[in-house]
VEXZAZA-326016 format. One record per residue (C-alpha): x, y, z; residue number from 1. Coordinates in steps of 0.02 Angstrom, whole numbers. Layout:
<rs>
R    east   north      up    k
R       X       Y       Z  NUM
...
</rs>
This chain:
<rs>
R    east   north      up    k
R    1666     369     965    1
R    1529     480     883    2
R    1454     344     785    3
R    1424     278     966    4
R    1333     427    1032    5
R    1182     382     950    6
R    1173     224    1026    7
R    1209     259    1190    8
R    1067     421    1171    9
R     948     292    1094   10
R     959     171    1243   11
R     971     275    1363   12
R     795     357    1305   13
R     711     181    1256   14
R     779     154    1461   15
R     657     273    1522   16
R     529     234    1406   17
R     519      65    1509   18
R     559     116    1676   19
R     404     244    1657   20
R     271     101    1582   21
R     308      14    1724   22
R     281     126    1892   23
R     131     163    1826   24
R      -3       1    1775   25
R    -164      53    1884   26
R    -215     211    1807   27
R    -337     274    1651   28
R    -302     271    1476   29
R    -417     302    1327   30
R    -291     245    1213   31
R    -405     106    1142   32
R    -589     138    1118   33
R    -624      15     990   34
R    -791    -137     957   35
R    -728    -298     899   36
R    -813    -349     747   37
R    -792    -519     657   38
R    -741    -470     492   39
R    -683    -557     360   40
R    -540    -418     306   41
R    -495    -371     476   42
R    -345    -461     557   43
R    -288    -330     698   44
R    -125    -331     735   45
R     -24    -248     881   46
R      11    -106     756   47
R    -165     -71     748   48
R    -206    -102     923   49
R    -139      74    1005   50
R    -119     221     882   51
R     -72     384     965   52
R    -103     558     911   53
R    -224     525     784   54
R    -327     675     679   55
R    -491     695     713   56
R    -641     633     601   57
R    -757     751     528   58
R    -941     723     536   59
R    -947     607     375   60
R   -1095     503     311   61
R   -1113     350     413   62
R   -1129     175     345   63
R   -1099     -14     381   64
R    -944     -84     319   65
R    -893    -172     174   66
R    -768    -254      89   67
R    -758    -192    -102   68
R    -643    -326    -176   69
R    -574    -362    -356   70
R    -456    -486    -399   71
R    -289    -500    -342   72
R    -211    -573    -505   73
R    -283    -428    -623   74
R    -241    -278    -535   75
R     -69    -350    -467   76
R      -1    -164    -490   77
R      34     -70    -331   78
R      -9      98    -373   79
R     117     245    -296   80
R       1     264    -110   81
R     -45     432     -60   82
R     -21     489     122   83
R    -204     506     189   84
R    -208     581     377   85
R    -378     563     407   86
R    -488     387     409   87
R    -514     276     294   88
R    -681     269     207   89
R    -824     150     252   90
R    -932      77     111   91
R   -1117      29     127   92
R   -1129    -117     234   93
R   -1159    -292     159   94
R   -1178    -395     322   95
R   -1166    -366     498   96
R   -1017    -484     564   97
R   -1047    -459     741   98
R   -1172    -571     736   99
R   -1081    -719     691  100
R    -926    -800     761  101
R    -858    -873     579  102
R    -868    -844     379  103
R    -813    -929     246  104
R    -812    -877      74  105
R    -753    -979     -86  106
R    -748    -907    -272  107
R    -703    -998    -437  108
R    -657    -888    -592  109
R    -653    -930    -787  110
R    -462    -923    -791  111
R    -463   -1047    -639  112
R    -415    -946    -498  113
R    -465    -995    -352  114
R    -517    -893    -169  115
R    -548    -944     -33  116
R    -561    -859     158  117
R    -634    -949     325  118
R    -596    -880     507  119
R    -685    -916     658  120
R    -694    -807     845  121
R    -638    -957     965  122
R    -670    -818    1086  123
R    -776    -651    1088  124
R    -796    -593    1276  125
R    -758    -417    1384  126
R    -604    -496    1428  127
R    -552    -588    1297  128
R    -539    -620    1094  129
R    -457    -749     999  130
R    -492    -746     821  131
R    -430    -891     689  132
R    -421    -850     497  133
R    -338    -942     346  134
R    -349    -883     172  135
R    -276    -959     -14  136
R    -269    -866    -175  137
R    -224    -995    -334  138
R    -185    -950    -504  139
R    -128   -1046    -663  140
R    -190    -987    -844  141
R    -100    -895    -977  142
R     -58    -734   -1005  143
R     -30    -658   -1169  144
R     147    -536   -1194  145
R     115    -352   -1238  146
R     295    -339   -1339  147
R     326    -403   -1493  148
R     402    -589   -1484  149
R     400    -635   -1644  150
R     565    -635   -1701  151
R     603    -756   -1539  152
R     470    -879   -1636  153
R     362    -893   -1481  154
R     164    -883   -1461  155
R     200    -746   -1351  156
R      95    -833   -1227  157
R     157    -895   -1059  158
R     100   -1001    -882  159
R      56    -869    -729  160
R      71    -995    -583  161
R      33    -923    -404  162
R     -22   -1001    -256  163
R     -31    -905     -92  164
R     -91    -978      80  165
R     -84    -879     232  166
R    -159    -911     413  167
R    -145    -867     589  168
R    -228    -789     757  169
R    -251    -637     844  170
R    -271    -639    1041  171
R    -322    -502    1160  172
R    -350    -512    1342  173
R    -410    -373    1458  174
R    -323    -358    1639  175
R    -422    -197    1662  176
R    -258    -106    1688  177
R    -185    -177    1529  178
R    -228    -263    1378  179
R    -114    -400    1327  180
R    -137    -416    1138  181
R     -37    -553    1016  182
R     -31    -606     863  183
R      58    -751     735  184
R      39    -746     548  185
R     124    -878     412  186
R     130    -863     225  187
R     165    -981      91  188
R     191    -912    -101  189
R     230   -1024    -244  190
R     248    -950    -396  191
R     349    -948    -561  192
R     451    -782    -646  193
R     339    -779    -809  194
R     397    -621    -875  195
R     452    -590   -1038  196
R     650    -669   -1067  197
R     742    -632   -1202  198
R     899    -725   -1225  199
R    1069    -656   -1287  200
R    1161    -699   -1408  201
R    1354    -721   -1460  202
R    1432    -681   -1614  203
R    1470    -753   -1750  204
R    1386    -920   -1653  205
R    1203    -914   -1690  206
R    1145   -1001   -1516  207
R    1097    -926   -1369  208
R    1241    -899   -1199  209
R    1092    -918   -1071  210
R     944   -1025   -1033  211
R     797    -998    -932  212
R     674   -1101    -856  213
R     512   -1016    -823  214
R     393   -1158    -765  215
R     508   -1184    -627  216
R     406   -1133    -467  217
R     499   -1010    -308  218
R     438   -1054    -166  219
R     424    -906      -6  220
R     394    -910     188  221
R     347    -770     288  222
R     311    -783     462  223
R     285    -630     595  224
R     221    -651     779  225
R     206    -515     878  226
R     171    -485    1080  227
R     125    -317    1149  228
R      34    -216    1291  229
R     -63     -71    1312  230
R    -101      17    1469  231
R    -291      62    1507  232
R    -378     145    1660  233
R    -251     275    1676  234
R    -284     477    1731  235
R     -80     530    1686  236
R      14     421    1582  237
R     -22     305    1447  238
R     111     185    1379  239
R     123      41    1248  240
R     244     -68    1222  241
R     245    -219    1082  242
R     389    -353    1017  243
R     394    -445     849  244
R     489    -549     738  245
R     468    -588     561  246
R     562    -710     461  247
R     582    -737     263  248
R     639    -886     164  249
R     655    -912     -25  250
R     696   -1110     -85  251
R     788   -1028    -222  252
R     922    -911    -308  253
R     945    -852    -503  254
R     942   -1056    -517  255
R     912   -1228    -457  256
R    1064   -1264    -365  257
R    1056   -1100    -297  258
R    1010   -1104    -113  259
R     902    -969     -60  260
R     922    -829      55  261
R     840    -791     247  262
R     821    -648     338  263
R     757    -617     536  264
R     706    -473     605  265
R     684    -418     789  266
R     578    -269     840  267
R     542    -206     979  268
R     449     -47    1019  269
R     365      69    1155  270
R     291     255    1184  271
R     238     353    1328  272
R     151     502    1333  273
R      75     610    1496  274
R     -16     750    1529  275
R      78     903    1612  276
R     -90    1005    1592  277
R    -243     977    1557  278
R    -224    1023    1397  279
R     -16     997    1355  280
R      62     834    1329  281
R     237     737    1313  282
R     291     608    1254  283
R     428     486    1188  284
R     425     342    1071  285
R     564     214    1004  286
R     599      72     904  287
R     734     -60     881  288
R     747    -174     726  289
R     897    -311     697  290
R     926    -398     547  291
R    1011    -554     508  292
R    1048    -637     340  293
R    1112    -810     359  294
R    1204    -816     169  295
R    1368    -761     154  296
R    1377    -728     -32  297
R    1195    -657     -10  298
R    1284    -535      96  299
R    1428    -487     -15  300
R    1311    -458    -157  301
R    1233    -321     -28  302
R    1356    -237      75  303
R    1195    -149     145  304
R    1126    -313     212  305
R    1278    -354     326  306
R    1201    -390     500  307
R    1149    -231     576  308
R    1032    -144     696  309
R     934      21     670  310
R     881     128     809  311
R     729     271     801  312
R     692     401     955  313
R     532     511     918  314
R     530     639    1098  315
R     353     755    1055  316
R     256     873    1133  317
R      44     864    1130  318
R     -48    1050    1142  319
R    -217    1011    1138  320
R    -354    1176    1125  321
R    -524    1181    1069  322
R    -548    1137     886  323
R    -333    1158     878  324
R    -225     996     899  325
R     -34    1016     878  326
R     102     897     894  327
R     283     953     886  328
R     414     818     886  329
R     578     776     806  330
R     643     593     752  331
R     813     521     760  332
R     838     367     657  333
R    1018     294     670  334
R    1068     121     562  335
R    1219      28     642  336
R    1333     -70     535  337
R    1282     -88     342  338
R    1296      90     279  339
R    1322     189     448  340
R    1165     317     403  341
R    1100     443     527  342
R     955     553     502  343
R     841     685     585  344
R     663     727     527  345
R     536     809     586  346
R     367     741     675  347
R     231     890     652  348
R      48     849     649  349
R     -59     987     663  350
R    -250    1020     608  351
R    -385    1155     647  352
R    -580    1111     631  353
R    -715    1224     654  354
R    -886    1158     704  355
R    -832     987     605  356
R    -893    1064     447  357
R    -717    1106     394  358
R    -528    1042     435  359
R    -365    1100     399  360
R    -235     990     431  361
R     -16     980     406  362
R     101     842     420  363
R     285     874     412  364
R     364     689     444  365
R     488     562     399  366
R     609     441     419  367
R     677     286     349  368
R     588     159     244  369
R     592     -26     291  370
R     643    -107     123  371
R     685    -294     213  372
R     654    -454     109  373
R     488    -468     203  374
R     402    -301     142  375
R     484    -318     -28  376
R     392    -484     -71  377
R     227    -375     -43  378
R     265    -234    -131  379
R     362    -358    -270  380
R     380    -539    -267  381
R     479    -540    -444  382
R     641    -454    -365  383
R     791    -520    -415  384
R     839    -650    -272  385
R    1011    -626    -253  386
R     966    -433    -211  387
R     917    -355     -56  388
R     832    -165    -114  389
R     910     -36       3  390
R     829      60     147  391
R     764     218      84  392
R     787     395     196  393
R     662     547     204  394
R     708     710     309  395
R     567     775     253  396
R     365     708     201  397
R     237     848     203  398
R      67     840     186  399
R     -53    1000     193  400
R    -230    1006     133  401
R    -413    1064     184  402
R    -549     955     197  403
R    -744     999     224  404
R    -922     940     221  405
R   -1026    1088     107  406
R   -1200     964     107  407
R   -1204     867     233  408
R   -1179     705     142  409
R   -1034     751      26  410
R    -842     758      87  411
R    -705     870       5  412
R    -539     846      30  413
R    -394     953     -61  414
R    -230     919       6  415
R     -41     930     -80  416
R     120     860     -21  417
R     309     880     -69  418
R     425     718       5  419
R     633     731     -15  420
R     696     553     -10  421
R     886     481     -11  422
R     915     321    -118  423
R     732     294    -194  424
R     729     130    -288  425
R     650     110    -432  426
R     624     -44    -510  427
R     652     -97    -703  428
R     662    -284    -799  429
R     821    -342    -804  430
R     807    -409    -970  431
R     940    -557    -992  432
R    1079    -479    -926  433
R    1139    -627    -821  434
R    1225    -753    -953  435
R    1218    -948    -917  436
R    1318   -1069   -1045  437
R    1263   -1218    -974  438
R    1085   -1278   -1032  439
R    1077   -1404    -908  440
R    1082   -1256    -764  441
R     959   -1142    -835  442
R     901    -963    -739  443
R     734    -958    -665  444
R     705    -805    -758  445
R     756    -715    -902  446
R     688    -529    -826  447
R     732    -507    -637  448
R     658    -348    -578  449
R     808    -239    -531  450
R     809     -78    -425  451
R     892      73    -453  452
R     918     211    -352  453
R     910     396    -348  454
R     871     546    -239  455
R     721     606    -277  456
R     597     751    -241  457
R     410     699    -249  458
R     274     847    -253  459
R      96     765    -241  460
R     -69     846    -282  461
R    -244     783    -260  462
R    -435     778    -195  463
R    -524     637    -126  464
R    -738     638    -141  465
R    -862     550     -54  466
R   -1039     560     -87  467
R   -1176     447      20  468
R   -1373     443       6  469
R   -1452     385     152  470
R   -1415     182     148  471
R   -1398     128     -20  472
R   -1290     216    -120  473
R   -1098     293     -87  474
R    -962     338    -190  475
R    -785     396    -153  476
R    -645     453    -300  477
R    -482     492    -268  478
R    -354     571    -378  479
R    -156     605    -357  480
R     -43     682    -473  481
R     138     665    -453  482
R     280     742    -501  483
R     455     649    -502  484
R     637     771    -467  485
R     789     653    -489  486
R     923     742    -423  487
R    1069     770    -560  488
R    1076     780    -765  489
R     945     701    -852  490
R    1108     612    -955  491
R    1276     566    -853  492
R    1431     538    -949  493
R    1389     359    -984  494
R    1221     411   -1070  495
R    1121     342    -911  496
R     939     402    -906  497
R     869     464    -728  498
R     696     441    -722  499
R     554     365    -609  500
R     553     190    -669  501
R     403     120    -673  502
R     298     271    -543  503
R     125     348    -619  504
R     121     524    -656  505
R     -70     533    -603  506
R    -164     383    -517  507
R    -374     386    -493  508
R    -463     268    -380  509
R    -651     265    -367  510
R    -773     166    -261  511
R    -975     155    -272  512
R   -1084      53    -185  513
R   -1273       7    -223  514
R   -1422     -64    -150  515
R   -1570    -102    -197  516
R   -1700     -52     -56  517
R   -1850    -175    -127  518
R   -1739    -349    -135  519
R   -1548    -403     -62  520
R   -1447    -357    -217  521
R   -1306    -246    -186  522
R   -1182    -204    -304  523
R   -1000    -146    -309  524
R    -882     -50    -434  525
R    -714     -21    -429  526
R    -583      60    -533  527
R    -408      99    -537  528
R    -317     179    -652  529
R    -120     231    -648  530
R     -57     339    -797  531
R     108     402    -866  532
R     219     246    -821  533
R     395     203    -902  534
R     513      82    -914  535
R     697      30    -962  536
R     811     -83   -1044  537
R     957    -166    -927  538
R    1075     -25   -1011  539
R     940     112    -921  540
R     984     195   -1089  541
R     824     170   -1165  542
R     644     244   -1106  543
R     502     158   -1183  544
R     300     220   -1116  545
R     212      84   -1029  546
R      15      41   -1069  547
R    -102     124    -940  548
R    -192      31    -787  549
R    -362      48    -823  550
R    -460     -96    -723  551
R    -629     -83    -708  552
R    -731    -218    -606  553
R    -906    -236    -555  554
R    -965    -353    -425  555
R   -1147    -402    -392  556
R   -1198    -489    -239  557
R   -1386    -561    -187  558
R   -1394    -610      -4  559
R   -1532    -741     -12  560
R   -1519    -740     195  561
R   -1416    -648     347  562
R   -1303    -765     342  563
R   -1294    -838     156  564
R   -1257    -768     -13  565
R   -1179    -777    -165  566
R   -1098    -637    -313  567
R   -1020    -637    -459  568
R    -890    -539    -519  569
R    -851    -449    -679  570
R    -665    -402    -673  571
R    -549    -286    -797  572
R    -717    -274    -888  573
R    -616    -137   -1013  574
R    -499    -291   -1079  575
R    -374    -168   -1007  576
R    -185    -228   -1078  577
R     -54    -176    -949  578
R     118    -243    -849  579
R     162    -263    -681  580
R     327    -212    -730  581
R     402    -204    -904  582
R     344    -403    -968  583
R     262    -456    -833  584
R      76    -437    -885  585
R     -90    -425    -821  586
R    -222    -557    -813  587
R    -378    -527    -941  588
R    -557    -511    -921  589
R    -621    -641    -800  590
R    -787    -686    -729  591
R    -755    -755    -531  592
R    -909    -810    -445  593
R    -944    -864    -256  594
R   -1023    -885    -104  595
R   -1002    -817      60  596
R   -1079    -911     224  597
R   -1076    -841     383  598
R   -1101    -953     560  599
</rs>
């Protein structure tokens, strides 16, 4: 009976939530304030569509946008992100896309990847958008091993294959009341698990008890649609509501005959919020997620993953004064079936400018971290198949820091943070720890990336500058240093070390932008750097350090009209030598060149 409680409270509340949207569609709302722009990059979705209680901007420096790219395939690494409450940054513009209806763009590189983007606005009107976009990313050289293979009597070289393709379309359409927004997105990912496999062997027979087959391509789909509506036009009440479903396939297991896995998801979602005085709010938000995994021994292999539903019920209060904006709330998350969990945390945002030359600003949040199939294969494709990584728990993320403008075209912001979170994963190579005698059956990998878990404490520390001169020349660094807590002994009784597999102590981003004012040549730099990495053997007895991300890439681009140009870019221009995980390395230096037409 208790574990129902939380149901019944979360549909009871979710209840009102829709009985409230719906006595009230003829009123004002200034929910959405937002120009359409054709962009290349920009794919809105219904998550981007209606975002409440926002922080307010300071007075930055202003430019166009831009997109400030560098390739996919040699900074695959997915650096440890750090919670930024205020906007993202702008760089100097390149071209204005609200001009044009469609792009495409098409790069070639001298390892033979291949990019390419087109999208087209079938519709750009007051009352309606409907954009198309489809975009591939193709790899297939060599990489180079950073371990020593030579007692295996390899080259230590092996075949990176990847080949992603992903389209859809984004529709809006304005009722005046409400805006009616959609959206469909598929992806297809072939690619092969090229890490580093080292077989095992039994004694006293010198041969090898299992086989892998590396050149043997996986083969993903990902689809998500969502549906949605926002109210506009409304003097008390504003309201949202939104429905999705996202759905991910793999053609394989650990091997061939191995059928893959699927998983579905449902969501739906809504807030409302109202004003009780002109300057006090409330408000109440939910969300509902199912998922459903259609392999039975998938699902005994995860006794998380058995079918189950989560619930979340977020009831805050708005106080609005001045250059003050607080918002108090608390959030109830509740999983049904799998493990059972339920968890409070809190819902603070709170932040105090004065005259927009300086901001202080405090997040207290939480909540429970969406680790489905689907948001795995974009935070990891190389995850062992057969596993489904565990939903993570936070009662507590806090974020506090000061940010302010002392010229008027440089940006300070200071900020620190300190997260608690229940059953972390962490990922290490799971170096040929699954034996197959048959050589006729071989593995599709030798090194499955494997999570483990831990509760962990997380204090962050950083500053993130921006610098802009009039039109032609911004910059913006950014650097966070973490520090990991794994709760219990450093050693357990079976000599198991606890440690942050794979996280960067310190991580340092940097963006600069320049034009030239006399002709159309712009260029772009970008570097990322992650620090203080380590990794495991399958025993997690063993800690070995992990080369540094230090990628460095330079892009030049000479716009010979408005609407037709070409670059070339220079990319991991330090020859930098790093893994995605333990084995799985890195392209090299590369040259990609391009064009870019818009009509």
């Amino acid at each position: 009976m208790k574990k129902m409680k939380p149901f019944f409270l979360t549909t009871f509340a979710l209840s009102c939530v829709l009985s409230l949207q719906a006595q009230n569609s003829v009123k004002r709302d200034s929910i959405i304030n937002r120009e359409l722009m054709l962009e290349k990059e920009y794919t809105p979705t219904i998550h981007d569509a209606a975002k409440l209680n926002q922080l307010p901007e300071l007075r930055e420096p202003q430019a166009p946008k831009s997109q400030v790219e560098f390739s996919n395939y040699t900074v695959p690494y997915n650096v440890q992100s750090a919670l930024t409450p205020l906007g993202p940054h702008a760089y100097l513009g390149q071209m204005n896309y609200s001009k044009y209806r469609g792009y495409l763009t098409a790069g070639l590189s001298s390892l033979i990847d291949f990019d390419g983007d087109v999208g087209y606005q079938i519709l750009n009107t007051d009352k309606d958008w409907l954009n198309v976009f489809f975009s591939h990313r193709s790899s297939g050289c060599n990489v180079s091993y950073l371990q020593d293979v030579s007692f295996l009597g390899e080259t230590g070289k092996q075949r990176f294959k990847i080949n992603d393709n992903w389209g859809g379309l984004n529709f809006m359409h304005d009722f005046e009341w409400i805006k009616f927004l959609a959206d469909v997105k598929y992806t297809g990912s072939s690619f092969n698990y090229y890490g580093l496999s080292i077989p095992r062997y039994t004694d006293p027979v010198d041969q090898p008890n299992n086989y892998f087959d590396k050149n043997t391509n996986q083969n993903d789909g990902l689809l998500e649609a969502h549906v949605g509506v926002v109210s506009e036009n409304i003097d008390e009440i504003n309201y949202k509501i939104n429905a999705g479903y996202t759905s991910f396939t793999q053609k394989y297991g650990n091997q061939l005959f191995d059928k893959g896995g699927k998983e579905s998801r449902f969501l739906i979602g809504g807030d409302v919020n109202a004003k009780i005085t002109p300057t006090i709010g409330i408000g109440l938000s939910g969300l509902i997620t199912t998922y459903s995994y259609s392999d039975k021994t998938f699902k005994l292999l995860n006794d998380s993953t058995t079918n189950y539903w989560t619930y979340s019920l977020n009831p805050y209060l708005n106080w609005e004064n001045g250059n003050m904006n607080l918002t108090l709330g608390v959030k109830m998350d509740v999983e049904l079936g799998g493990r059972g969990k339920i968890m409070l945390s809190p819902a603070i945002r709170f932040d105090y400018h004065q005259d927009y030359q300086w901001m202080f600003y405090l997040l207290a949040e939480g909540g429970r971290k969406d680790n489905s199939q689907y948001n795995l294969f974009y935070e990891n494709r190389y995850v062992d198949p057969l596993i489904r990584v565990m939903d993570s728990r936070s009662p507590l993320d806090l974020t506090a820091g000061v940010k302010f403008t002392p010229v008027p075209a440089f940006t300070i912001d200071l900020f620190g943070g300190y997260k608690i979170t229940q059953d972390e994963h962490f990922f290490y190579s799971n170096i040929g720890n699954k034996i197959i005698l048959d050589d006729n059956l071989p593995m599709l990998s030798g090194n499955w990336i494997t999570p483990v878990y831990e509760d962990a404490n997380t204090f962050k520390a950083g500053a993130d500058l921006k610098y802009a001169f009039q039109n032609s020349f911004e910059l913006g660094i950014k650097g966070t240093y973490y520090h990991w807590a794994i709760s219990g002994d450093k050693y357990t009784a079976d000599a198991t070390l606890h440690e942050a597999w794979n996280k960067p102590d310190f991580e340092l981003n940097l963006n600069a932008a320049y034009r030239i004012p006399e002709i159309p040549l712009r260029f772009d730099l970008s570097y990322i750097g992650a620090y203080g990495r380590k990794a495991t053997d399958p025993s997690l007895s063993r800690l070995f350090s992990m080369n540094d991300v230090n990628d460095l890439s330079l892009k030049g681009t000479y716009s010979f009209t408005p609407w037709f140009s070409i670059y070339l870019s220079l990319n991991n221009l330090l020859f930098s030598k790093y893994d995605l995980c333990w084995g799985y390395p890195v392209q090299d230096f590369n040259i990609m060149g391009g064009l870019s037409i818009l009509f």
